[in-house]
N, C-alpha and C positions, 0 to 999 in steps of 0.2 A: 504493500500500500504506500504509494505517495507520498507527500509532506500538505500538498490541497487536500486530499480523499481523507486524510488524518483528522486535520482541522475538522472539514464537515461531519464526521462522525462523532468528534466531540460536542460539537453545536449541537446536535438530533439527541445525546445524552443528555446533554445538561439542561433542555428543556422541559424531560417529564422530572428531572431531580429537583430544579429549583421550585418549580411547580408544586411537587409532593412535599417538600419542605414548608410550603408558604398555607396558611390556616385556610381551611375552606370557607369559601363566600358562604353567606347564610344563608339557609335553603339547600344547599347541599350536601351530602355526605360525602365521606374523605373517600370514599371507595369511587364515585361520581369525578371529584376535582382529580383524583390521580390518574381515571383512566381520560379524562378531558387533555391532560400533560401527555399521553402518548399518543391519543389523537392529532393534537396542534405537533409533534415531532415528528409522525408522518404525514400529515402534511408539507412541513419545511424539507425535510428525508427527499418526498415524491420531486420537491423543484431542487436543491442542489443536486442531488443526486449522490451520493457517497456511493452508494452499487444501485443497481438494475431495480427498477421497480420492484417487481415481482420480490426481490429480495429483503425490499425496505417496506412493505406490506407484511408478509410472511411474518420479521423481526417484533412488528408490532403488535398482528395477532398473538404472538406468542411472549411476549410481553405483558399484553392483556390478558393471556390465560394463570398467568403470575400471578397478577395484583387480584384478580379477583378470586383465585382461592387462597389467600392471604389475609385479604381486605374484607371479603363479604360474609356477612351476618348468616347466610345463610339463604337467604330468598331470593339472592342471586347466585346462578350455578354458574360453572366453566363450561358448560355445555352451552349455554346461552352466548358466551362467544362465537361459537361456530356455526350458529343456530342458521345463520343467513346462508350458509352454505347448503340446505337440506332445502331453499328454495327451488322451485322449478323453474321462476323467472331468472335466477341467478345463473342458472347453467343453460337455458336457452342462449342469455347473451352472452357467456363465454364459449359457446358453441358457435354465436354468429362472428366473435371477433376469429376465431382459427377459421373460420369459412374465409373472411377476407384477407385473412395472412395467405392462405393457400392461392387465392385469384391473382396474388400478387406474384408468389412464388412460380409458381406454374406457367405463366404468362396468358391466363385464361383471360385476364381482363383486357390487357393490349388486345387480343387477339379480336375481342367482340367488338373493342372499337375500333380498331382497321375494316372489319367487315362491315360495320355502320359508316362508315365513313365510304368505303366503295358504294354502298350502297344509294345514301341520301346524302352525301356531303356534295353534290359540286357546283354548291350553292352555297354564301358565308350565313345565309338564313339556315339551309340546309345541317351546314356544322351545329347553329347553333340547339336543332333540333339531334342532334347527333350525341351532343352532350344532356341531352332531356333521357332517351334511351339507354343509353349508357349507364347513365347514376339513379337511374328507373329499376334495370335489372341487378345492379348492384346494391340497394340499398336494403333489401332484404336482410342481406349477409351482411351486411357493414357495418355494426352499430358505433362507427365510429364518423363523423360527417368531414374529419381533418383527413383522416386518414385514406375515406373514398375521394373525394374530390384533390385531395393533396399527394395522395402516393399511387393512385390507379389515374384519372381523369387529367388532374393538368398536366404530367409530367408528357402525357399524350398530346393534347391541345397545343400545349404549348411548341411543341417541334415541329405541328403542322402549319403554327404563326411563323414558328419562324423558317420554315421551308417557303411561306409563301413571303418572307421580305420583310414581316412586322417585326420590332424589337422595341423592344421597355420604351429605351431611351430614345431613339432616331424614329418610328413610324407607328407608335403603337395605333395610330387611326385608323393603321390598313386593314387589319382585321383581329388581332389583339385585345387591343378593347374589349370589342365587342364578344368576345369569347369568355374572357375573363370575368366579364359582367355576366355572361350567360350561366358558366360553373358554378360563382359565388350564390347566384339567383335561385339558381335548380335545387341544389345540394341544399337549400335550405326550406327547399318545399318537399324534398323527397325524406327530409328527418323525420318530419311529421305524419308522413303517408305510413310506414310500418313500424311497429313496438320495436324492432329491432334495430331500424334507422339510426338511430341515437342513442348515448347511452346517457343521457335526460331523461329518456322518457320511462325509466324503469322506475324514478325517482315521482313521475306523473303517477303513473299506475298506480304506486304506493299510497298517493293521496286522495286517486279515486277509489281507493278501497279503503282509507281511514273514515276520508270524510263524506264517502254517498254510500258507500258498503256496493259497492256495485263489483260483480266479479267482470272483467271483459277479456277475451281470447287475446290470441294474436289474430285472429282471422278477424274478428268483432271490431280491434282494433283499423285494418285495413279496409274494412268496409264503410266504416264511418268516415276515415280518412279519405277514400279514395276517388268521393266525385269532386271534392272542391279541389284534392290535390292534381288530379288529373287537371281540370277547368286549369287554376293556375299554373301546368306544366306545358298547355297547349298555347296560352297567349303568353307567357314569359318571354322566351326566344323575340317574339314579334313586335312586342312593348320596345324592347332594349333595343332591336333591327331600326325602328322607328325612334325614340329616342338619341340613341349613337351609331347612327348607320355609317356600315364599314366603307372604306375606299373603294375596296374588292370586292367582285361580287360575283364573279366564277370562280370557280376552282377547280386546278385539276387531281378531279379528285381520285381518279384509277391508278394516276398514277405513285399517287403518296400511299391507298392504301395496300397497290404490288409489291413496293419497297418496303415496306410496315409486314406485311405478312409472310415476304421472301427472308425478311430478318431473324423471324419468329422458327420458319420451317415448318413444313409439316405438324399436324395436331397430336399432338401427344399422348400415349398411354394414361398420364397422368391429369393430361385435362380433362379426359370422355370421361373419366372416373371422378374428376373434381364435378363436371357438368351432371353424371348422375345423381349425386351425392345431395348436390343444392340441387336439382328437382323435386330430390323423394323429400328432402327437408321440407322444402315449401309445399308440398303436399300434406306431409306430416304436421305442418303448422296449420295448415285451411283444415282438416278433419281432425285434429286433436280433440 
């Protein structure tokens, strides 16, 4: 370990210590304020980072299973620590985040958008309905909205701005722009369209079930979501076309995505198998 990674491990310590040292606010018990000090340490943990998330979560679970058979009277158990883990929403979303680790890994998601992009791109309206489809079939799987739009979607868009001459700084009016307005637009009407989309909305659900007692699917969820989000997925694109219309307004678009997909190579053992996988999922999620 380093002489930085050092320091940050002792800031993440010395947080629940000063913490557990200092008298509990009124109203709470010391078993409360001392696991509230490992709470705020992962937190601080999650953003410098001393090791890998996964490992600075982990640390504090078991941190917390410490203090509270230590700490507790008795009416709270060490089981109630783990308790969220025996959720079936909890492991849905951690089932939909390895789906979109996998889209990534595999090349399943370039590949769907190279083929959207043959398909309906050779038009800069076109792209931007390209990017509607795209984070349409991806969001299922994604419940992450940085992560689909940011690690599958622009890193795509973006090279097809800049094959066509746009860039940041010198022409982003070519077609840029209006791309970039389209991702950020989409991506944040497609979080809401499936429980899975986001990992907000696990945090929703929880409160529609505290505070209306209402139980809702995942299927229940996208149905309710699905005509206004469809509605604003279909004049999105066309709002922003109109709005910041691009310079560019053909595209050649066979041949970016012949290049896009001769890169890729033939389809993989592992993506037929990833594309099966998320079908029976999404099926498995509509009849649960």
């Amino acid at each position: 370990m380093n002489k930085k990674s050092l320091w940050k491990l002792i800031l993440i310590l010395a947080i629940p210590c000063i913490i557990g040292f200092m008298p509990a606010p009124a109203g709470l018990s010391e078993l409360a304020w001392v696991l509230f000090g490992i709470y705020l340490a992962a937190i601080v943990g999650l953003v410098i980072k001393p090791f890998p998330e996964p490992v600075v979560l982990l640390i504090a679970v078991a941190a917390s299973m410490v203090v509270v058979g230590n700490l507790s009277d008795g009416a709270f158990k060490t089981t109630a620590v783990l308790s969220g883990y025996s959720s079936g929403t909890t492991w849905l979303v951690f089932s939909a985040f390895t789906l979109s680790a996998a889209f990534v890994t595999t090349g399943l998601g370039k590949r769907i958008a190279y083929l959207l992009i043959g398909k309906i791109g050779n038009t800069t309206l076109g792209l931007g309905y390209v990017t509607v489809f795209l984070d349409l079939v991806l969001a299922p799987a994604t419940p992450s909205n940085t992560a689909r739009a940011g690690g599958i979607v622009l890193p795509i868009i973006n090279s097809v701005a800049v094959a066509l001459g746009s860039e940041p700084e010198k022409s982003p009016r070519r077609v840029g722009h209006y791309l970039m307005m389209s991702i950020y637009m989409v991506t944040k009407t497609t979080s809401y369209m499936f429980f899975t989309a986001m990992a907000g909305n696990i945090l929703v659900l929880k409160m529609i079930n505290d505070i209306l007692h209402l139980q809702i699917s995942w299927g229940g969820w996208a149905l309710a979501a699905g005509l206004p989000g469809i509605i604003m997925l279909l004049v999105t694109p066309l709002v922003i076309y109109t709005m910041y219309p691009p310079e560019i307004k053909k595209v050649d678009n066979k041949t970016i995505a012949k290049a896009g997909l001769a890169e890729l190579g033939p389809m993989k053992i592992r993506e037929k198998m990833l594309l099966g996988v998320f079908v029976l999922a999404l099926l498995g999620l509509d009849f649960q």
